[in-house]
C-alpha positions as CSV (number, residue, x, y, z in Angstrom):
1,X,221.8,146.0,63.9
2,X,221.3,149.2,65.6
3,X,219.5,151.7,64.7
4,X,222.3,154.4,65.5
5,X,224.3,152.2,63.0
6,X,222.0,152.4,60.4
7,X,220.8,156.2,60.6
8,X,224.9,156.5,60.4
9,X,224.5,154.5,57.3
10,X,221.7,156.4,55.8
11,X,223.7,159.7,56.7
12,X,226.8,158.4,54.6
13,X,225.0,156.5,51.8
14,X,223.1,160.1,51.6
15,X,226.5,162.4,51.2
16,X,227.9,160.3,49.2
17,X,225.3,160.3,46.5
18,X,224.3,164.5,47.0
19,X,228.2,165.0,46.4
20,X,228.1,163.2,43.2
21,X,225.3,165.2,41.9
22,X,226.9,168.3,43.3
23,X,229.9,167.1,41.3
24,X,228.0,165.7,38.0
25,X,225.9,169.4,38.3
26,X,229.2,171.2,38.4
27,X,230.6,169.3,35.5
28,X,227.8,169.8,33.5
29,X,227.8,173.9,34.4
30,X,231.5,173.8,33.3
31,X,230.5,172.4,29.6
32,X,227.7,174.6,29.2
33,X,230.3,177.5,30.0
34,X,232.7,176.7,28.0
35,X,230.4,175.5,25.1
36,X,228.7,178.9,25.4
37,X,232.4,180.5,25.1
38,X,233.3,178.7,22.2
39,X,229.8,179.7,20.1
40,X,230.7,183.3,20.9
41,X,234.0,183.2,19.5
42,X,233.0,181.8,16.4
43,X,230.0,183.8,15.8
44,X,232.4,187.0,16.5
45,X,234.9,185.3,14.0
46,X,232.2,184.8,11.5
47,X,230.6,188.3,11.6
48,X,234.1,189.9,11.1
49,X,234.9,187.7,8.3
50,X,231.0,188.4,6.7
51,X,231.9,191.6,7.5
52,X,235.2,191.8,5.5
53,X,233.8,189.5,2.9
54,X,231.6,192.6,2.2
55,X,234.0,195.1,2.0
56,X,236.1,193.2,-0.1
57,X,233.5,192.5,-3.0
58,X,232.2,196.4,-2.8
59,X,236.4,197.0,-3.6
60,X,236.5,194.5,-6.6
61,X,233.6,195.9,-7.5
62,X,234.9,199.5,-8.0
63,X,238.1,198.1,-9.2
64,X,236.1,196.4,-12.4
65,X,234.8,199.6,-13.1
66,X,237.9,201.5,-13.2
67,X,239.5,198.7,-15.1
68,X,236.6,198.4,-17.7
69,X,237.4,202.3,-18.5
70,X,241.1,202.4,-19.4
71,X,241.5,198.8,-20.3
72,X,241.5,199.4,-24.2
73,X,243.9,202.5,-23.8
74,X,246.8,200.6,-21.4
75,X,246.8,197.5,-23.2
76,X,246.3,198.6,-26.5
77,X,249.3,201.7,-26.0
78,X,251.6,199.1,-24.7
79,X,251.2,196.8,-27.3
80,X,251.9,199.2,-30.0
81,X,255.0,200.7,-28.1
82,X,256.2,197.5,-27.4
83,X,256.3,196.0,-30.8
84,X,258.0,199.2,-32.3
85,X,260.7,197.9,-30.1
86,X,261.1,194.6,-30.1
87,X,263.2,192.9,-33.3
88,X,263.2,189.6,-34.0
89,X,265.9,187.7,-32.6
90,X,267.6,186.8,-35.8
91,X,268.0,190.7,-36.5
92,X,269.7,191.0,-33.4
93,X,271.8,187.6,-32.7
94,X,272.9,186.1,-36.2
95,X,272.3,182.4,-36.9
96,X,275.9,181.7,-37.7
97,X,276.8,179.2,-35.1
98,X,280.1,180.0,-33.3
99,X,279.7,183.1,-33.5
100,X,280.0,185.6,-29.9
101,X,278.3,188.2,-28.3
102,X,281.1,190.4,-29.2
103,X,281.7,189.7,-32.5
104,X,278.7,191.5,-33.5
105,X,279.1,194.5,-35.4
106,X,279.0,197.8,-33.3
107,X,275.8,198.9,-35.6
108,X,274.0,195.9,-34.2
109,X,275.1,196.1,-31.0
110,X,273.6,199.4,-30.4
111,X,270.2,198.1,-32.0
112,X,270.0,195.4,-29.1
113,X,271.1,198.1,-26.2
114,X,268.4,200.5,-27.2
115,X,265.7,197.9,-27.5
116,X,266.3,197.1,-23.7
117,X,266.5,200.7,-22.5
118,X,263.1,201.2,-24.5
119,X,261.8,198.1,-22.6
120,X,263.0,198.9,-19.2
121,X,260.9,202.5,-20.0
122,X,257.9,200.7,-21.3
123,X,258.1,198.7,-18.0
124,X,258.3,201.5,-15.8
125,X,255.3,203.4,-17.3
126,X,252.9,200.0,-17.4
127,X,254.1,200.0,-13.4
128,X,253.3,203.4,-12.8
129,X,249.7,203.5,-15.0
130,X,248.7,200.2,-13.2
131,X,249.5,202.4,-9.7
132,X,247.4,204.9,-10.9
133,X,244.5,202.8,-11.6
134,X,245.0,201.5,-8.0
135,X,245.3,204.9,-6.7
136,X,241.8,205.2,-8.7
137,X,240.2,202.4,-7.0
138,X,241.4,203.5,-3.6
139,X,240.0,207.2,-4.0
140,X,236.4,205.4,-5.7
141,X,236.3,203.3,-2.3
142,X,237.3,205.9,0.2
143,X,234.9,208.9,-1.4
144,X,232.5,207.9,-4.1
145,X,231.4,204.7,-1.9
146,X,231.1,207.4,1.3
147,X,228.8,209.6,-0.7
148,X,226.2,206.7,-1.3
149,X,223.3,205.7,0.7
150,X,224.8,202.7,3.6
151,X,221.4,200.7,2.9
152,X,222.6,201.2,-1.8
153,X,225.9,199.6,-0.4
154,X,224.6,196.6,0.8
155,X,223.3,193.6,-1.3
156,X,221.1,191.4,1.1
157,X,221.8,188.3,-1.0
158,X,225.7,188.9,-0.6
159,X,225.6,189.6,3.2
160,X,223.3,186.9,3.9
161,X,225.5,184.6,1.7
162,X,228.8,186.1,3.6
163,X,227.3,184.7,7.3
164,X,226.3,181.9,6.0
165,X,229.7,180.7,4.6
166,X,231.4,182.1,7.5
167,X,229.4,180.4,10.4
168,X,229.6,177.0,8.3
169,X,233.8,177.6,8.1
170,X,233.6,178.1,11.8
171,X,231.4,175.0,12.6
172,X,228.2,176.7,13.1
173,X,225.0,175.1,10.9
174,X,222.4,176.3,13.4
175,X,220.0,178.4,11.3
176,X,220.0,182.5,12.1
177,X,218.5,185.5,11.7
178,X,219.7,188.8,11.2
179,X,218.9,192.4,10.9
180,X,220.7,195.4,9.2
181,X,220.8,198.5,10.9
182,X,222.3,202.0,10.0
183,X,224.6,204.0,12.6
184,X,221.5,206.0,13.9
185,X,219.2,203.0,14.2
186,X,217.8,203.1,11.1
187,X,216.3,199.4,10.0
188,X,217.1,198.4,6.3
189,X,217.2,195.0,5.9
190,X,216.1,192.2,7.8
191,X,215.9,188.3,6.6
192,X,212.2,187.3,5.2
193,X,211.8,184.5,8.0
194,X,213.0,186.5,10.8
195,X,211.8,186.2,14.6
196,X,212.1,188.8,17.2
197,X,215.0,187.5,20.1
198,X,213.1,185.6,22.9
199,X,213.9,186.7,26.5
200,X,217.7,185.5,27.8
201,X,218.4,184.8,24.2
202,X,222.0,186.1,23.0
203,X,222.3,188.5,20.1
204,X,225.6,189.7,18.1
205,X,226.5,192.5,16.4
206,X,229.0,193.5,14.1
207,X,230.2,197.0,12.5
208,X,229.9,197.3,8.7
209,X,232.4,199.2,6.4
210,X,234.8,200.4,9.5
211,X,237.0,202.2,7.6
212,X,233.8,204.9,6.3
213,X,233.1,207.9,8.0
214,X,231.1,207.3,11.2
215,X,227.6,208.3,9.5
216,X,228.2,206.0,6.5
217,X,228.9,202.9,8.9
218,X,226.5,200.4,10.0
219,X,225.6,197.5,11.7
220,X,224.6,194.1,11.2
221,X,222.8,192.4,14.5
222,X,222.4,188.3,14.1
223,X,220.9,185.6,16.5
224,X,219.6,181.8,16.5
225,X,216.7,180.3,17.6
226,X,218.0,177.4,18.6
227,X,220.9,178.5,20.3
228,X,219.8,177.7,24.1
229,X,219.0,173.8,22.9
230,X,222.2,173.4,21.1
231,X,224.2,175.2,24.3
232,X,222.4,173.2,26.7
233,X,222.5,170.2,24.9
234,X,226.1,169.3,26.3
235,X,224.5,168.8,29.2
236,X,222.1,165.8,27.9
237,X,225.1,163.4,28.3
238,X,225.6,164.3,31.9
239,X,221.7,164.3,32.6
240,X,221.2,160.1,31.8
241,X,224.0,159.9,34.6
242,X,222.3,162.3,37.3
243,X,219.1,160.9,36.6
244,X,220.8,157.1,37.3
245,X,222.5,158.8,40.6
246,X,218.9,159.7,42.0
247,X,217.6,156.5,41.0
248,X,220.3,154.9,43.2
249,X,219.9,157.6,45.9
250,X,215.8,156.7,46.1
251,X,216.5,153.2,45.4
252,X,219.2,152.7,48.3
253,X,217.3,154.9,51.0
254,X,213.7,152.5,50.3
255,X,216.0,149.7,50.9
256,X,216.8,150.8,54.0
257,X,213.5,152.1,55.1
258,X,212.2,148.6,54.0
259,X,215.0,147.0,56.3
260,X,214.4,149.0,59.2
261,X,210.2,148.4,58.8
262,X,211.1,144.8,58.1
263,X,213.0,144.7,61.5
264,X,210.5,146.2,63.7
265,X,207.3,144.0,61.9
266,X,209.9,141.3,63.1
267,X,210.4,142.4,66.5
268,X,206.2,143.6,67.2
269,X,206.3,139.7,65.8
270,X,208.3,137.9,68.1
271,X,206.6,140.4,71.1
272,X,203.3,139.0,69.2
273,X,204.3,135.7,69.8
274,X,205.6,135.9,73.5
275,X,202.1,137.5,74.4
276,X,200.2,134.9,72.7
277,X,202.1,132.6,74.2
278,X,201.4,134.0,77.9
279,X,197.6,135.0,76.5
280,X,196.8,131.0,75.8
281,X,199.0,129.6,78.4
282,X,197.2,131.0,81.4
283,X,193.6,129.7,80.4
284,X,195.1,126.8,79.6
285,X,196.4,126.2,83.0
286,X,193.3,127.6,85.1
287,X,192.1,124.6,82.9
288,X,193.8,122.5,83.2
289,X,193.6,122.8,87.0
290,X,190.5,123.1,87.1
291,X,190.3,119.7,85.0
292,X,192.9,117.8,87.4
293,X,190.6,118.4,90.3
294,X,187.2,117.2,89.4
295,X,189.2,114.1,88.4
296,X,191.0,113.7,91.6
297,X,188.8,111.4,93.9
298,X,190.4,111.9,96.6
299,X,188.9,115.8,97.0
300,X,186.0,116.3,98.4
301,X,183.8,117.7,96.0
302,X,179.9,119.4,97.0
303,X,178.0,120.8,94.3
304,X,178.6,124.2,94.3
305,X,182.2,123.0,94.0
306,X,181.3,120.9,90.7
307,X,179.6,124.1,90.0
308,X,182.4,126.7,90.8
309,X,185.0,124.4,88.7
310,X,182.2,124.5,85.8
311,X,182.2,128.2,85.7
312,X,186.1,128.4,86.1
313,X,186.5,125.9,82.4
314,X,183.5,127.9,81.0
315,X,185.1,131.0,81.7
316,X,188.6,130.3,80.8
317,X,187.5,128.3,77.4
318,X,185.4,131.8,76.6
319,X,188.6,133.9,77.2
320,X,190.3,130.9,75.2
321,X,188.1,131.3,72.3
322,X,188.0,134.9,72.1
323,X,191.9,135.4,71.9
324,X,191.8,132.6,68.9
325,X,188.9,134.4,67.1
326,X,190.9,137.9,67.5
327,X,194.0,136.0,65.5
328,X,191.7,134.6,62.9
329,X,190.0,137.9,62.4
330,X,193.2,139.2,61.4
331,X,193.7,136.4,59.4
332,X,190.7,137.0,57.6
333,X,191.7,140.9,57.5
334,X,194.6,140.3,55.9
335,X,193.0,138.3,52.8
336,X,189.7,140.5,52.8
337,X,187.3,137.7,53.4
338,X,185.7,139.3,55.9
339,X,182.0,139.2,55.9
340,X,180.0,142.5,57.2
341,X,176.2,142.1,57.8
342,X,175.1,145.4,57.8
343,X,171.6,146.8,58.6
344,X,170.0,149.8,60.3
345,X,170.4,149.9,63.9
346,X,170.3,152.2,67.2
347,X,174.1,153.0,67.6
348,X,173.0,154.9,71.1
349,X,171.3,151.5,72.2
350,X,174.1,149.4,71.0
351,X,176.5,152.0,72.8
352,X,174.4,151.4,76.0
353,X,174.3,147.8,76.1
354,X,178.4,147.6,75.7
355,X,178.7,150.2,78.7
356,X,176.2,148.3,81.0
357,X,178.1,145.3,80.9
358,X,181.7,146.7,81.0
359,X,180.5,149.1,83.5
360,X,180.7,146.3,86.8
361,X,184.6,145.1,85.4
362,X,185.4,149.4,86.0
363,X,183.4,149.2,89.7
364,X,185.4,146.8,90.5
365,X,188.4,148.4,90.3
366,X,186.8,151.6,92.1
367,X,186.7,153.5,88.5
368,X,183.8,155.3,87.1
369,X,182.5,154.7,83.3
370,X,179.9,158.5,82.5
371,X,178.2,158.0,79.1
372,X,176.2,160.9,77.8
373,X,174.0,159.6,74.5
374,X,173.4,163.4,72.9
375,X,172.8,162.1,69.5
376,X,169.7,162.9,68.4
377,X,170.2,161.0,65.2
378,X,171.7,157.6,66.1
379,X,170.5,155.5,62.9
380,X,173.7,153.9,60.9
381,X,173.9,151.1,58.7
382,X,176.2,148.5,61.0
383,X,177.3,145.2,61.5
384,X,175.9,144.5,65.2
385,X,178.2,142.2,66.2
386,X,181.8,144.0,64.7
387,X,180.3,147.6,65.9
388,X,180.0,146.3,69.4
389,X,183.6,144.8,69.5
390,X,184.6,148.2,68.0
391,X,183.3,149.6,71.4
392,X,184.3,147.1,73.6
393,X,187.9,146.6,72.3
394,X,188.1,151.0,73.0
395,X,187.0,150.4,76.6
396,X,189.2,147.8,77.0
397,X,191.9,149.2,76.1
398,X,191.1,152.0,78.4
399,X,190.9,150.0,81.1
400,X,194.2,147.9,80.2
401,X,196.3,151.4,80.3
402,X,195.2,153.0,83.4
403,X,196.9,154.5,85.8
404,X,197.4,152.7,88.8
405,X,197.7,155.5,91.4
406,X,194.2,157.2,90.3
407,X,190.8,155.9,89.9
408,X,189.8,155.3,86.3
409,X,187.1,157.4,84.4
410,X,185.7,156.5,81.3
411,X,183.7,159.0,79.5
412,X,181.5,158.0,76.6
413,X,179.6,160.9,74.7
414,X,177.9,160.5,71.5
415,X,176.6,162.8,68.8
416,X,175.6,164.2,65.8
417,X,178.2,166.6,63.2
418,X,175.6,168.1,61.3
419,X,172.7,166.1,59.6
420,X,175.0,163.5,58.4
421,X,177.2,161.8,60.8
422,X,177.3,159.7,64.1
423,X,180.2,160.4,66.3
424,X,181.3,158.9,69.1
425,X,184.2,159.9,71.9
426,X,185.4,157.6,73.9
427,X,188.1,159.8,76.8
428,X,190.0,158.1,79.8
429,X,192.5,159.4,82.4
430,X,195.1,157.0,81.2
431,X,198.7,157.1,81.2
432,X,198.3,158.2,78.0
433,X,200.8,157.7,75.1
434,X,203.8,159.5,73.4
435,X,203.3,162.0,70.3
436,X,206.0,159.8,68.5
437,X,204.1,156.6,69.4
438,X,200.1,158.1,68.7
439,X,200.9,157.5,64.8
440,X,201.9,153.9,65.3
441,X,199.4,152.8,67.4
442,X,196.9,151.1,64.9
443,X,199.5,149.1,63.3
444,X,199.4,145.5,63.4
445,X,201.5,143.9,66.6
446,X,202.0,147.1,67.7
447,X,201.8,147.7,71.2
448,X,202.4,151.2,73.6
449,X,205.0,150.7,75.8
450,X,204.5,151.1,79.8
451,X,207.8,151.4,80.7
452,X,208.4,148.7,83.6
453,X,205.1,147.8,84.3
454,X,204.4,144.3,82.6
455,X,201.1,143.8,83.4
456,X,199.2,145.2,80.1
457,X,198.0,142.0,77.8
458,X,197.4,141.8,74.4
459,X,198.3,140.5,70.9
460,X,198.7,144.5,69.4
461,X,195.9,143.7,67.6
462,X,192.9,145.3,69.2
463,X,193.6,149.0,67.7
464,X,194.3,147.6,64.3
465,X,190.6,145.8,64.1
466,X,189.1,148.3,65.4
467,X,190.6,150.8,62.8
468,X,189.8,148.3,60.5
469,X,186.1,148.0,60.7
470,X,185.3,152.1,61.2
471,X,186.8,151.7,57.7
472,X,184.6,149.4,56.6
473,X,181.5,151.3,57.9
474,X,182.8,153.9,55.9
475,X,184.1,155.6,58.9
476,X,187.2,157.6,60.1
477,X,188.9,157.2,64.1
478,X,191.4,159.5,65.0
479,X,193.3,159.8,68.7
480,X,194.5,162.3,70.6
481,X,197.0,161.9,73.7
482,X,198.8,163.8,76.4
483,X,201.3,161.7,77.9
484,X,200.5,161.0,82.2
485,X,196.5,162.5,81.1
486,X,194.8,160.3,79.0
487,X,193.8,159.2,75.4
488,X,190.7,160.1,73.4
489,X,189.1,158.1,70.5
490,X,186.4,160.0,68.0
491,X,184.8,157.5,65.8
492,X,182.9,159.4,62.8
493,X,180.2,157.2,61.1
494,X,178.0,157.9,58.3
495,X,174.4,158.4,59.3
496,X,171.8,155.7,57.5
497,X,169.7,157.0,54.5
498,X,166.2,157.7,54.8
């Protein structure tokens, strides 16, 4: 697959999942909104219904009391009056079956019309007394309620009773507090277990008594504590479904970051094994030559021939072996089994020796190889043989990626950071290497491209050891490039105890 194709993927697999957040986000906003609407309705309902609850039992209130003081005079007067009036029924309408309405004598009859013009009277007055006494009420409610104190009018157990029936009609149990104020900001009653409002929280107030005089009014100001949780809690059933969206999102993009690494640990594989291939193949051949002619009779053969032929299979079965112990090295990397023989030794010296003997392969080619030694501390605790192949394997690979239109130069400086560390730098005038490609390059199989020049061996794994052991001596390396100027290595080492 390409990797335009699956970047496009990535791209699409990416919008798709940020839209349905955007959209589960939005969906969740809306609840909250509308949640939020709804509580504020029903507190507003509640308060005005607290609020007329109030009013209403100050009203029945007076109306008792005007009650309690004429009730013995209207009842008892229209009692009396009222049986005065009334005559029993035989009096009026004789037993004597068949007889009519109109047979009744006219003294009678004039009995029975006064008695109902007497009621309709008594009627009329009752209606007119009991109009009074509302009259009564209305005047005790409009000016002998105005002339008491607001905070004598209101009864805390009442109110607080009032909200709390109202907000449960309305579907509200979430438990309040409120706070009783009078029309010039006057505190006179707030609940025992009351809280002052947190920051963002939402209060609501309500006029009390709206029909008094403006200076008799007041107000009654209520919030909950636990309004934000039970607002936002709307949201907890669209939460388990954006948390399930991310998981997905993370889920699908490590899949395809694990695809794409998969691929290219594939490809630095097969590139592995076609340099492998062309890494054994040639020793094998010189070889193998080299065998085929000291067994051919019919050459003539001196000894420094024998003896050329000797070096040529002693040198190739050397290169032979070396390639085979840099794959088993690996090997053993991989499954930590690598054994480190570590002692004090002269990192300078040991620095020296490697340069000496790489120095004739650079003459050769007409390069130079400068080493300064400016540590004046070059005691670490090392494994001999791995720190020289750490040195060697950074000069080869100098050498390997040179430019071929210049003569090489090696420089090789070491030296002391402070009074605890050996360093060591080793800087060519290579064709360097790409920023995008620096962070790659001590990966396993991975090897710097040189565009279409083919003539830079290896397995990719000379970097990776090399990384590998500085670790192990409880090192760091870090390189620095400039593509078409060269590559520098600083190796950082910690210096041996005294």
């Amino acid at each position: 697959m390409k990797r335009s194709y699956i970047w496009l993927i990535c791209i699409l697999i990416s919008v798709a999942f940020i839209s349905l957040l955007y959209l589960q986000g939005g969906y969740a906003k809306t609840m909250i909104r509308m949640r939020q609407e709804q509580f504020d309705e029903n507190v507003y309902r509640s308060l005005d219904q607290a609020s007329r609850d109030l009013e209403k039992a100050e009203t029945f209130r007076y109306l008792q009391n005007v009650l309690s003081e004429h009730e013995k005079e209207a009842l008892g007067t229209s009692r009396t009056d009222i049986s005065d009036f009334v005559l029993p029924l035989d009096t009026i309408i004789p037993s004597t079956s068949g007889m009519s309405l109109g047979t009744l004598s006219p003294n009678k009859y004039n009995r029975v019309a006064e008695t109902i013009s007497h009621l309709q009277k008594q009627v009329r007055e009752a209606y007119v007394y009991e109009q009074g006494v509302l009259e009564e009420v209305i005047y005790a409610v409009m000016y002998t309620a105005s002339e008491q104190r607001f905070q004598d009018r209101i009864n805390p157990a009442v109110l607080d009773g009032s909200l709390r029936g109202a907000l449960i009609a309305n579907g509200i149990t979430l438990p309040f507090h409120f706070i009783v104020y009078t029309s010039d900001g006057r505190e006179v009653y707030r609940c025992e277990d009351y809280a002052e409002i947190e920051d963002g929280m939402n209060s609501y107030t309500q006029i009390l008594f709206r029909g008094d005089p403006t200076g008799q009014m007041g107000t009654v100001t209520i919030h909950f504590p636990d309004q934000r949780r039970y607002i936002h809690g709307v949201a907890g059933y669209v939460a388990p479904a954006m948390g399930f969206t991310v998981i997905l999102l993370i889920t699908s993009l490590i899949t395809i970051y694990l695809i794409v690494r998969q691929k290219r640990i594939s490809e630095m594989k097969n590139d592995f094994v076609h340099n492998m291939t062309h890494e054994f193949k040639t020793p094998i051949s010189t070889i193998s030559i080299a065998a085929q002619m000291l067994a051919d009779k019919t050459v003539n053969k001196n000894e420094e021939a024998y003896e050329r032929l000797g070096n040529v299979i002693t040198s190739e079965t050397r290169r032979l072996r070396f390639q085979v112990e840099k794959v088993l090295q690996m090997s053993l990397f991989d499954n930590n089994n690598i054994a480190m023989k570590l002692q004090e030794l002269d990192a300078n010296e040991i620095t020296e020796n490697v340069v000496d003997t790489f120095s004739l392969k650079v003459s050769q080619i007409g390069g130079t190889l400068d080493i300064r030694l400016e540590a004046y501390n070059p005691f670490i605790n090392a494994d001999e043989m791995h720190f020289t192949n750490v040195i060697f394997n950074l000069l080869d690979n100098a050498f390997k990626y040179r430019q071929e239109e210049e003569p090489l130069v090696i420089r090789v400086h070491t030296y002391n950071q402070g009074d605890a560390y050996f360093c060591i730098s080793i800087a060519d005038n290579g064709i360097g290497i790409q920023k995008d490609n620096l962070k790659h390059i001590f990966n396993k199989f991975y090897r710097v491209h040189t565009g279409d020049k083919h003539n830079v061996k290896g397995f990719g794994l000379g970097l990776t050891y090399v990384q590998k052991m500085v670790h192990l001596h409880h090192g760091t390396i870090k390189a620095t490039s400039e593509l078409g100027k060269g590559t520098k290595f600083t190796i950082i080492i910690p210096l041996a105890k005294d």
